[in-house]
Backbone as a printed PyTorch tensor [residue, N CA C, xyz], in Angstrom:
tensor([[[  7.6660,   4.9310,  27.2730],
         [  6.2690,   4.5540,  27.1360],
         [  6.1830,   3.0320,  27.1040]],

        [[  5.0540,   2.9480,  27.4870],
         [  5.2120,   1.2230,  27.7440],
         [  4.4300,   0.4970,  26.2230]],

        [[  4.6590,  -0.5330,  26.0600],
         [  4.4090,  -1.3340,  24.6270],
         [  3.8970,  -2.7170,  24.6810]],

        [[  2.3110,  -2.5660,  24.2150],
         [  1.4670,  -3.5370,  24.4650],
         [  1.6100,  -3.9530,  23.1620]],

        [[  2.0690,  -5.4460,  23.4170],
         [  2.0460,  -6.7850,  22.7840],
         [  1.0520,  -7.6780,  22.5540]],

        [[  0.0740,  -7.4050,  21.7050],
         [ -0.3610,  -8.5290,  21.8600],
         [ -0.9550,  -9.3300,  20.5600]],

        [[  0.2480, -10.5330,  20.5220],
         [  0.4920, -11.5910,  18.9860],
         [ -0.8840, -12.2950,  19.0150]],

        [[ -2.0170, -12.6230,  19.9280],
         [ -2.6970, -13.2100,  20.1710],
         [ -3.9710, -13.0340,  20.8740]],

        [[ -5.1320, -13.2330,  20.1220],
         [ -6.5030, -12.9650,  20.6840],
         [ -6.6020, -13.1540,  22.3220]],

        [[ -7.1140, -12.5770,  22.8890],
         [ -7.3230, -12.8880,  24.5020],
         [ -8.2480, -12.1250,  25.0820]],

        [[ -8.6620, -12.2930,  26.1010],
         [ -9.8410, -11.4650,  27.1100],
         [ -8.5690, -10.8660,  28.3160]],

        [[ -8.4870, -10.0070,  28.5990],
         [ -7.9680,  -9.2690,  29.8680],
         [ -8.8040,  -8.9310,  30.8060]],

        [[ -9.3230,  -9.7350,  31.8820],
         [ -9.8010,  -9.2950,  33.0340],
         [ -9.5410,  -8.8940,  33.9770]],

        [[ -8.2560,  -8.3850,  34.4760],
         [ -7.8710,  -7.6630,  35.6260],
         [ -7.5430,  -6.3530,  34.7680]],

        [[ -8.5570,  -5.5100,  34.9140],
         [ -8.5470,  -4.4850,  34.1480],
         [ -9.5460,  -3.0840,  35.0470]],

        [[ -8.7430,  -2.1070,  35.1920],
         [ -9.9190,  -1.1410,  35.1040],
         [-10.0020,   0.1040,  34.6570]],

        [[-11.1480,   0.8760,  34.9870],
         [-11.0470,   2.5150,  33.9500],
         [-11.1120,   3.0580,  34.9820]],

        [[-10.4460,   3.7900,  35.2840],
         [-10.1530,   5.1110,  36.2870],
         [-10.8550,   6.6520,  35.6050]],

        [[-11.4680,   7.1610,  36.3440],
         [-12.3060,   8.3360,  35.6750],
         [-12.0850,   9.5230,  36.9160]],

        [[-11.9440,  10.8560,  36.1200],
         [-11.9170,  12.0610,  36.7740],
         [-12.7800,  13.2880,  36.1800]],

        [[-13.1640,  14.1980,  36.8180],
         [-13.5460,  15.3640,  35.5620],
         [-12.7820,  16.2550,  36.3600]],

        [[-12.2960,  17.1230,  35.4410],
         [-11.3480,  18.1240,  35.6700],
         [-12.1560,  19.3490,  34.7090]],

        [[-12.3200,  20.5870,  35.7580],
         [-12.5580,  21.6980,  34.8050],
         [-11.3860,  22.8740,  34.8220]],

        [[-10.5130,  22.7260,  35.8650],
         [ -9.6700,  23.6710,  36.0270],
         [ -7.9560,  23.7250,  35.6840]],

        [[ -7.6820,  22.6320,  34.4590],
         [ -6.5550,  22.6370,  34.1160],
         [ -6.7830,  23.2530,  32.8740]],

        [[ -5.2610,  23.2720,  32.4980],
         [ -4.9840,  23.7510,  30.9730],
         [ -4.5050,  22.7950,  30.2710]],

        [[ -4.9790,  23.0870,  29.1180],
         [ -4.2440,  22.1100,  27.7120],
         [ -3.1760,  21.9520,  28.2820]],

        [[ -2.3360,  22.4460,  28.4490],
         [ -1.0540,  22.2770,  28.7610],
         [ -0.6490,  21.4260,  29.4870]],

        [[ -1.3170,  21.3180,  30.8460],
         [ -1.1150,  20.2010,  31.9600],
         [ -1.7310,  18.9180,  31.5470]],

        [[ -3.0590,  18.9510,  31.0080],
         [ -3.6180,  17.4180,  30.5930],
         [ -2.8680,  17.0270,  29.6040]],

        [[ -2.4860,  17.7210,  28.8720],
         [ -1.4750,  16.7970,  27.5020],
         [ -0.1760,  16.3610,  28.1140]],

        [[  0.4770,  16.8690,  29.1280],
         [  1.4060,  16.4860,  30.0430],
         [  1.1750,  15.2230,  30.6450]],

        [[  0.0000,  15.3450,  31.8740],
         [ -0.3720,  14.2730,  32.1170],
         [ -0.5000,  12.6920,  31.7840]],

        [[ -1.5740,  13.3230,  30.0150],
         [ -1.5600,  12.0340,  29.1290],
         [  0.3250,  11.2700,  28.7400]],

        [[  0.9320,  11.9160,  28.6590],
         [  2.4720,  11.4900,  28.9040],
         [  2.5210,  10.7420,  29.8790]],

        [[  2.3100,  11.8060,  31.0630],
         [  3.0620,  10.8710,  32.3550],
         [  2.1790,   9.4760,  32.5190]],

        [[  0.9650,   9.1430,  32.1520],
         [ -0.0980,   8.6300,  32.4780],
         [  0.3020,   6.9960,  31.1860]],

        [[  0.0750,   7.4380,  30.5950],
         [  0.9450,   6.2790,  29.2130],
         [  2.4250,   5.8040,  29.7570]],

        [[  3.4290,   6.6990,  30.1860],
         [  4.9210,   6.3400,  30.5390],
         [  4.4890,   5.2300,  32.3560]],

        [[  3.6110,   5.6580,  32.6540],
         [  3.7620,   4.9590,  34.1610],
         [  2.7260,   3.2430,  33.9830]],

        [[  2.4900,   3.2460,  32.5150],
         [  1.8540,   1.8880,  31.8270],
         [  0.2350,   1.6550,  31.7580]],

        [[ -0.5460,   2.9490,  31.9790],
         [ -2.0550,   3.1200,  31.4520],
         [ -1.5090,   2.5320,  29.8330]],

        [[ -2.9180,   1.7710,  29.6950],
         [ -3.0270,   0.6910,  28.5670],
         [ -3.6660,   2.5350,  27.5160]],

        [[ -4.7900,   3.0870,  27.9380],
         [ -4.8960,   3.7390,  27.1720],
         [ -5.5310,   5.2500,  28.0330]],

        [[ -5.4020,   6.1360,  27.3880],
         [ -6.1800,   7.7820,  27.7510],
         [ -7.0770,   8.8600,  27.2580]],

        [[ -7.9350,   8.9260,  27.6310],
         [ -8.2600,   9.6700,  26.4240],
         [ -9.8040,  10.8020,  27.4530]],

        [[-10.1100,  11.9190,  27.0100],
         [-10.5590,  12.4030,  27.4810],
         [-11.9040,  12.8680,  26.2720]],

        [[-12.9880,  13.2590,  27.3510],
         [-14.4530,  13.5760,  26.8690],
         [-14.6990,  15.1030,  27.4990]],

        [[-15.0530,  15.4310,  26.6340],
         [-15.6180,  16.3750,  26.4960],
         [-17.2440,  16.9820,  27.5810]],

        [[-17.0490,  17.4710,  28.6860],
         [-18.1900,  17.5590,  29.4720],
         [-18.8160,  18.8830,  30.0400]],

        [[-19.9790,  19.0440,  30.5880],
         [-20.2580,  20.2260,  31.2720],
         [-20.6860,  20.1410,  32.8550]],

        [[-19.8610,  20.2180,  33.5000],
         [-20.0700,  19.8190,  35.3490],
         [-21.4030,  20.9410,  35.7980]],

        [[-21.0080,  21.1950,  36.8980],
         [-21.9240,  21.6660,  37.8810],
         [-22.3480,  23.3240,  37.4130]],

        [[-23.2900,  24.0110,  37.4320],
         [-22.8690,  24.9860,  36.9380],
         [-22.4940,  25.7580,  35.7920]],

        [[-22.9590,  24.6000,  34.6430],
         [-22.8050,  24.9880,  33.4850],
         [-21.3500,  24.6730,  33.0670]],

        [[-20.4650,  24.5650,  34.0660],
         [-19.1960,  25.2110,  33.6880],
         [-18.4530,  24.0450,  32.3340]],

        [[-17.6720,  24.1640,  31.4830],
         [-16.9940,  23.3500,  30.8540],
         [-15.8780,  22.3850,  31.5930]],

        [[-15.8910,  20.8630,  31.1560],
         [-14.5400,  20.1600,  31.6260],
         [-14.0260,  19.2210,  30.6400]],

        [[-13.6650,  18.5120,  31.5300],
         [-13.1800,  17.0480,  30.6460],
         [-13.7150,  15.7890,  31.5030]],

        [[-14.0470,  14.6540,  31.1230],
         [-13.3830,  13.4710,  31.9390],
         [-12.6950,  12.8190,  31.2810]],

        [[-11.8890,  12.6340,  32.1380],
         [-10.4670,  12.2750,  32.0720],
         [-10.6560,  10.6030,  32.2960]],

        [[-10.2830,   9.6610,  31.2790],
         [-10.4580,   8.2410,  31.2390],
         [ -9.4620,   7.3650,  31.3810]],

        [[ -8.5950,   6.5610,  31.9690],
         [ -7.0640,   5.8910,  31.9520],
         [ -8.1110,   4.4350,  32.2020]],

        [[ -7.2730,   3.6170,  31.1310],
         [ -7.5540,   1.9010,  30.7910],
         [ -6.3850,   1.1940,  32.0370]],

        [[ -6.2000,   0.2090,  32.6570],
         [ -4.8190,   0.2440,  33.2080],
         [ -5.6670,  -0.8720,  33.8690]],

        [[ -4.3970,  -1.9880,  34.0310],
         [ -4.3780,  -3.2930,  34.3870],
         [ -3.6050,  -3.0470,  35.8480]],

        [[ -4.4480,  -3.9980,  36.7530],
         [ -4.3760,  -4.0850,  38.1170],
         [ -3.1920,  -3.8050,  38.7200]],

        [[ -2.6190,  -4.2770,  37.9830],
         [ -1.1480,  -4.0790,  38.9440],
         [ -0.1910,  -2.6580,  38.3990]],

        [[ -0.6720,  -1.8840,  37.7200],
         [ -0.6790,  -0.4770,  37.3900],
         [ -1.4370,   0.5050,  38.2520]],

        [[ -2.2830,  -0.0290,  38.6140],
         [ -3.4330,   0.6260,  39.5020],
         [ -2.4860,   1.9300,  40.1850]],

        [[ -1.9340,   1.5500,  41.3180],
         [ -1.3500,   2.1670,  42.4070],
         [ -0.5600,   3.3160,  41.6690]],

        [[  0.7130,   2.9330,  40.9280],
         [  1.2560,   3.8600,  40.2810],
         [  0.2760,   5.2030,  39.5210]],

        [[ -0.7900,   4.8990,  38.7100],
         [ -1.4570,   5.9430,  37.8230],
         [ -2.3280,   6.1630,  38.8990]],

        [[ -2.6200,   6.2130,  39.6740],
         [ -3.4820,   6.8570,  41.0860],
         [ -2.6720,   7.7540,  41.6810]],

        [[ -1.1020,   7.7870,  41.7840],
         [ -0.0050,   8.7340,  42.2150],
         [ -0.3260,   9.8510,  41.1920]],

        [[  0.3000,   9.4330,  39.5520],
         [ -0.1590,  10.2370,  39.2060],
         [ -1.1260,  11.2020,  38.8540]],

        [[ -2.4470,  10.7470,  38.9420],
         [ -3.6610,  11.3310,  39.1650],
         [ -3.3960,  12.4900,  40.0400]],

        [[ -3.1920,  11.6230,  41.0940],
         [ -3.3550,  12.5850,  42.5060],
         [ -2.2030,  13.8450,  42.4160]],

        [[ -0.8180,  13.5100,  41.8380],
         [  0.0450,  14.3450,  41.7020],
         [ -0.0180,  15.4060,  40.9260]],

        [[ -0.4980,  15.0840,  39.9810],
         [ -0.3970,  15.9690,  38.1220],
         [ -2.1440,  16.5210,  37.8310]],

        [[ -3.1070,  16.5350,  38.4450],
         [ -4.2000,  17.2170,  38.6990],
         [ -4.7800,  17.5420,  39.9330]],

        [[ -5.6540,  18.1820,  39.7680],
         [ -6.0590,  19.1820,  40.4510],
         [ -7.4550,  18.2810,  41.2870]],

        [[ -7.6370,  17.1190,  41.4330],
         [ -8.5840,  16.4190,  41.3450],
         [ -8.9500,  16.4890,  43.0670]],

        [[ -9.8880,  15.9690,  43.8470],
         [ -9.9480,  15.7390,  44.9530],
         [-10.5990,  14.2020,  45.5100]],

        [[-10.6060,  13.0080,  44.2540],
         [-11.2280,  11.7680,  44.1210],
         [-11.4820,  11.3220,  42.9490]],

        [[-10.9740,   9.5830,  42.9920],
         [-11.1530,   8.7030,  41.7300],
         [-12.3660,   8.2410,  41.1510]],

        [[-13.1530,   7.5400,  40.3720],
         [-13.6510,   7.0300,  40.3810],
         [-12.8640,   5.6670,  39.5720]],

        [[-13.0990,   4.3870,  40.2090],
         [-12.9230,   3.2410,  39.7210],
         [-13.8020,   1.9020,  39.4050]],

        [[-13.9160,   1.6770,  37.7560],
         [-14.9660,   0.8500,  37.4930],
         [-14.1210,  -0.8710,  36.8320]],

        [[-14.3180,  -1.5460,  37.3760],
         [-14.0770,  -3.1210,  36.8530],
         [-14.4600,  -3.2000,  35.4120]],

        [[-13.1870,  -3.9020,  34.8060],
         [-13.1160,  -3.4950,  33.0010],
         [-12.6340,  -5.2390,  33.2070]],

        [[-13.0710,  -5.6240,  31.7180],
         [-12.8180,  -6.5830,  31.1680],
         [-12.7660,  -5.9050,  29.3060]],

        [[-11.6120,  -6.8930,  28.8710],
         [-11.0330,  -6.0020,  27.4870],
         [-10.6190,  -7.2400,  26.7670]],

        [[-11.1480,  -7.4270,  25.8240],
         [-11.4670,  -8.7330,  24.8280],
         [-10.5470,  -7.8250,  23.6220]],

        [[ -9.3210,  -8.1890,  23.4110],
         [ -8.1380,  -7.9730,  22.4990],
         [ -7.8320,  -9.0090,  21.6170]],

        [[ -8.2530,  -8.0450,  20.3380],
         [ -7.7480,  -8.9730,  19.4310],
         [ -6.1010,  -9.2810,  18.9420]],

        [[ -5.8790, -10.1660,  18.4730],
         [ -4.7050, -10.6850,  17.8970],
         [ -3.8280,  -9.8430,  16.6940]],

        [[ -2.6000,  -9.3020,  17.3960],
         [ -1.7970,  -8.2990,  16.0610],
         [ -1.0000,  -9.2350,  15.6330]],

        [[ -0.8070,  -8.8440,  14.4270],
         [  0.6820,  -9.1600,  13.5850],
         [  0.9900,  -7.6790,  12.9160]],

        [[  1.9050,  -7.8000,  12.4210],
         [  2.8790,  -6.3200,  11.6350],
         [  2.9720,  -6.9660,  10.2170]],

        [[  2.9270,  -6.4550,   9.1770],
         [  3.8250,  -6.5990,   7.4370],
         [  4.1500,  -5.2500,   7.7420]],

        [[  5.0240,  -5.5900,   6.2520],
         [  5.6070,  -4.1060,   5.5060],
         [  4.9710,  -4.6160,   4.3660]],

        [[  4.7040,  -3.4120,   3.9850],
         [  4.0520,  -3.1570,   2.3760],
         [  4.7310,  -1.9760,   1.7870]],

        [[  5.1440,  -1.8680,   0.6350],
         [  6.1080,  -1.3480,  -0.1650],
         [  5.0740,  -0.3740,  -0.9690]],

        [[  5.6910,   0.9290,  -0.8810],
         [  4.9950,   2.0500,  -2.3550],
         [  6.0450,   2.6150,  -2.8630]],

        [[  5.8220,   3.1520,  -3.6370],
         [  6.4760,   4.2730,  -4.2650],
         [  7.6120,   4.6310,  -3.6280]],

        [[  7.1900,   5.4790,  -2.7470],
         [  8.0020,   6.3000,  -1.8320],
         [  8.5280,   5.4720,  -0.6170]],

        [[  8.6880,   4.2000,  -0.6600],
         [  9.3320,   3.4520,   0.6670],
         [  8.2640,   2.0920,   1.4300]],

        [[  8.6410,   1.6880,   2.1640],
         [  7.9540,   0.7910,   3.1080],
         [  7.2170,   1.3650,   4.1470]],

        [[  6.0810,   0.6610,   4.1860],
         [  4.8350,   0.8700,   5.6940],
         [  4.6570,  -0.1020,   6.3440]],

        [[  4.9350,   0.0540,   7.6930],
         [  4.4020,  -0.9510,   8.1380],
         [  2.7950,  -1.2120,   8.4920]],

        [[  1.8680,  -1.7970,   8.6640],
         [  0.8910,  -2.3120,   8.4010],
         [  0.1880,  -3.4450,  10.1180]],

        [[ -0.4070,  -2.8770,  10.3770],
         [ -0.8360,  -3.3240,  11.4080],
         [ -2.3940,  -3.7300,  11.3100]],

        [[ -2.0690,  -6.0600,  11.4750],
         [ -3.0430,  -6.6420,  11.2010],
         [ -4.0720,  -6.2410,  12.2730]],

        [[ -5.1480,  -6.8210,  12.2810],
         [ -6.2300,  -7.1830,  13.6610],
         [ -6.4810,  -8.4750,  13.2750]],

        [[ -6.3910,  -9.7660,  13.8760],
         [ -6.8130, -11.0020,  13.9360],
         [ -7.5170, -11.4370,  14.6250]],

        [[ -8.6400, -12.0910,  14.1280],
         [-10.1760, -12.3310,  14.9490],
         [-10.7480, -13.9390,  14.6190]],

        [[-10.4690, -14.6190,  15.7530],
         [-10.6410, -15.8850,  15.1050],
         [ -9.6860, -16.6570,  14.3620]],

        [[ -8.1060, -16.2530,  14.2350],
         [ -7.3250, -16.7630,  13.0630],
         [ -7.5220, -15.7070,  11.3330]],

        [[ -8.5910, -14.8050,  11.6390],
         [ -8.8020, -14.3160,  10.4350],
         [ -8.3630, -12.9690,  10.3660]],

        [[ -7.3030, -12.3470,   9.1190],
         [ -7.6310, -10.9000,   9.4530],
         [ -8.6970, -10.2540,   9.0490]],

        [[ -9.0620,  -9.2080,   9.7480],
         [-10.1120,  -8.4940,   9.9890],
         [-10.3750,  -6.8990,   9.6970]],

        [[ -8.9980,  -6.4010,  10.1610],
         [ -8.6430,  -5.3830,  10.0080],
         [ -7.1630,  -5.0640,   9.7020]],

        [[ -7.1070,  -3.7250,   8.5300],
         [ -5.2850,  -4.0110,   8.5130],
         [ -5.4740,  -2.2140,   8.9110]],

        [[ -4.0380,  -1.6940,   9.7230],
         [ -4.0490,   0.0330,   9.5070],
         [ -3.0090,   0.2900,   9.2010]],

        [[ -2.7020,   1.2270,   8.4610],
         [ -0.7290,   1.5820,   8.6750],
         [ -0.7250,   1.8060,   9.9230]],

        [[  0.6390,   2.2080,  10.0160],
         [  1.1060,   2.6760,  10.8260],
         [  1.0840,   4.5750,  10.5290]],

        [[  0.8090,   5.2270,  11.3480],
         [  0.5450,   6.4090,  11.0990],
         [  2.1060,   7.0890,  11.0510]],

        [[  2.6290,   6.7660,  11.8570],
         [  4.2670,   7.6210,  11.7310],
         [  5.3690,   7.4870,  10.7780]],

        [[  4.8780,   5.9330,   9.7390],
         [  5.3640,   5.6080,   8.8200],
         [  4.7310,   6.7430,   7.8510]],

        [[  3.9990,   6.5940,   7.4200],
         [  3.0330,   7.1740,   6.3940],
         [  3.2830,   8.6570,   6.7770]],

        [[  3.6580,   9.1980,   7.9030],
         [  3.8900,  10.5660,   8.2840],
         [  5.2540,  11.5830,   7.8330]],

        [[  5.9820,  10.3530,   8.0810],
         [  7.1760,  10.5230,   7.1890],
         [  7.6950,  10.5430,   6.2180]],

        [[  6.8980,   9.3620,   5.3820],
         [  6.6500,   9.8590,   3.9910],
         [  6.3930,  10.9250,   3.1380]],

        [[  5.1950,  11.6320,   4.0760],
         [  4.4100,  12.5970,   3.5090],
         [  5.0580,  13.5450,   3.8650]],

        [[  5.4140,  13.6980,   4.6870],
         [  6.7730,  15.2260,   4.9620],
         [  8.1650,  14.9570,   4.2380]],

        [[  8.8610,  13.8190,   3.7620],
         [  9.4780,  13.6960,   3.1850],
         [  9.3310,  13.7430,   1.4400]],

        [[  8.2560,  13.4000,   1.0530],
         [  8.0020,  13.6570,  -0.2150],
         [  6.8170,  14.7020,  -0.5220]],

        [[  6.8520,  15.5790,   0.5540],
         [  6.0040,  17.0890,   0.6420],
         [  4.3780,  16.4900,  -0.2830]],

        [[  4.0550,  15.4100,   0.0770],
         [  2.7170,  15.0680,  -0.1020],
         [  1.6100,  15.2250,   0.7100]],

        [[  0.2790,  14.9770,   0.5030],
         [ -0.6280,  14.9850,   1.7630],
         [ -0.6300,  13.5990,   2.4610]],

        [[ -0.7580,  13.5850,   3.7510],
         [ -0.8450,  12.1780,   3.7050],
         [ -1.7190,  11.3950,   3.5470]],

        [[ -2.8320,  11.6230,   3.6270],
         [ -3.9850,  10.8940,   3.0940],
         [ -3.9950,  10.6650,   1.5550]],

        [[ -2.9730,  10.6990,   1.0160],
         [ -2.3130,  10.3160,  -0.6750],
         [ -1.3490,   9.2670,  -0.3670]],

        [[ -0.8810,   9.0420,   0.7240],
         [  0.0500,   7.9740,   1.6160],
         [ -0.5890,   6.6040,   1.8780]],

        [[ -2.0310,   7.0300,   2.4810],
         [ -2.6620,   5.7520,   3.3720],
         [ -3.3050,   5.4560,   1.8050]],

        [[ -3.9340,   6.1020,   0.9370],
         [ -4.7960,   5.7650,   0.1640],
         [ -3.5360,   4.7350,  -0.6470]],

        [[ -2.3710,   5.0970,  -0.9280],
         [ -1.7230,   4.0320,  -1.8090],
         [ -1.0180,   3.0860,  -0.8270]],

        [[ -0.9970,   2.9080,   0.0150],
         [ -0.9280,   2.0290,   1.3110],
         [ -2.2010,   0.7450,   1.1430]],

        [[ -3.5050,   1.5060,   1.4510],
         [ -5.0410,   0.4670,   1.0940],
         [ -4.9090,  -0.1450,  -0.4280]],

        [[ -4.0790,   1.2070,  -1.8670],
         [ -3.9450,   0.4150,  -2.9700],
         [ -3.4580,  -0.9270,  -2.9900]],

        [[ -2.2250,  -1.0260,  -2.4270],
         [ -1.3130,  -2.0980,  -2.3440],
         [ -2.1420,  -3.5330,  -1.4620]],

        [[ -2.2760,  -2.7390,  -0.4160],
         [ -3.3030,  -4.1460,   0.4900],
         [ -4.3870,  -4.8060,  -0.3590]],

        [[ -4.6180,  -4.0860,  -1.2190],
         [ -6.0360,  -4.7990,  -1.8650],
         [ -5.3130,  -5.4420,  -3.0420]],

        [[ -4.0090,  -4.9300,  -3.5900],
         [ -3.4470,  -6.0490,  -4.6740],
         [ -3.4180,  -7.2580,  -4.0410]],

        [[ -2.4610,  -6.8900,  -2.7810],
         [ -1.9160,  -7.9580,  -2.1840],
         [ -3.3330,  -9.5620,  -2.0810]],

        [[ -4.6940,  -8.2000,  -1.1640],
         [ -5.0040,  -9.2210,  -0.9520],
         [ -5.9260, -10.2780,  -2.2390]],

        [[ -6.0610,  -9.3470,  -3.4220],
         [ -6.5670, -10.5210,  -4.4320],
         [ -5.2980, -11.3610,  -4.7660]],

        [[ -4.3750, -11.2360,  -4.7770],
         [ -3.2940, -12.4010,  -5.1970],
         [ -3.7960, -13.2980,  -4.3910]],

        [[ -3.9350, -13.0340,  -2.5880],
         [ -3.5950, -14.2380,  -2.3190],
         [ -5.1900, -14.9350,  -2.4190]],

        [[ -6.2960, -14.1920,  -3.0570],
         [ -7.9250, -15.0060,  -3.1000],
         [ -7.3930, -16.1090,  -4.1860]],

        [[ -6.9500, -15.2190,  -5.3170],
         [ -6.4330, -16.1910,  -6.1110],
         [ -5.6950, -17.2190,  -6.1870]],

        [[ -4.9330, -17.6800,  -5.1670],
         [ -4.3840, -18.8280,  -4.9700],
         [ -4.9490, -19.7600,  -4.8200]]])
């Protein structure tokens, strides 16, 4: 799978969203897809919920993917569904600035994923697979994980008001 970096606020303009509706696959094949579709370097995937022609139920099918990805996730499109045409719309994607901590609980270290906006953080999240492991390892829920995860961030962050 490919691994977007990015230490630093920026605008991405060679960008676009590729769109399909599909009513005739199975769970099975679109969750496949979303694999092959992420591994061949779509920035992101994600599908909506729709009703086509006919009443009938589908999806559209959404892939984020920077220009020079284009060609490759159009193979797969064309290969791994059932589709008979793309649609392609010109994206511009204003990304904010990550950094990583670890923050320490109880039960081990999380890592912690900033959002930086302006030089400021803005937003912090765990990491979900940290916190996942925890919680299957110490047969907890995990939302008893993230909540003492946010405990710690909010010590952290009055220490540092207080400085």
């Amino acid at each position: 799978m490919t691994s977007f970096q990015h230490n630093h606020e920026h605008i991405d303009e060679n960008m676009f969203k590729i769109e399909v509706n599909l009513d005739d696959m199975s769970g099975e094949l679109i969750g496949h897809l979303m694999e092959e579709l992420l591994a061949k370097g779509a920035n992101d995937v994600y599908y909506t919920p729709i009703y086509m022609k006919k009443n009938r139920p589908g999806i559209l099918l959404s892939v984020l993917v920077s220009v020079d990805a284009v060609e490759k996730i159009k193979e797969v499109l064309f290969r791994e569904t059932t589709t008979f045409g793309l649609r392609y719309t010109p994206f511009i994607v204003h990304r904010l600035g990550r950094d990583f901590i670890e923050v320490g609980t109880q039960w081990g270290i999380v890592r912690v994923k900033q959002a930086i906006y302006k030089g400021t953080i803005i937003q912090q999240s765990p990491e979900y697979e940290d916190c996942r492991l925890i919680a299957q390892r110490e047969e907890i829920p995990l939302k008893q994980v993230y909540e003492e995860v946010y405990k710690q961030l909010m010590k952290t962050n009055h220490k540092d008001a207080s400085k």
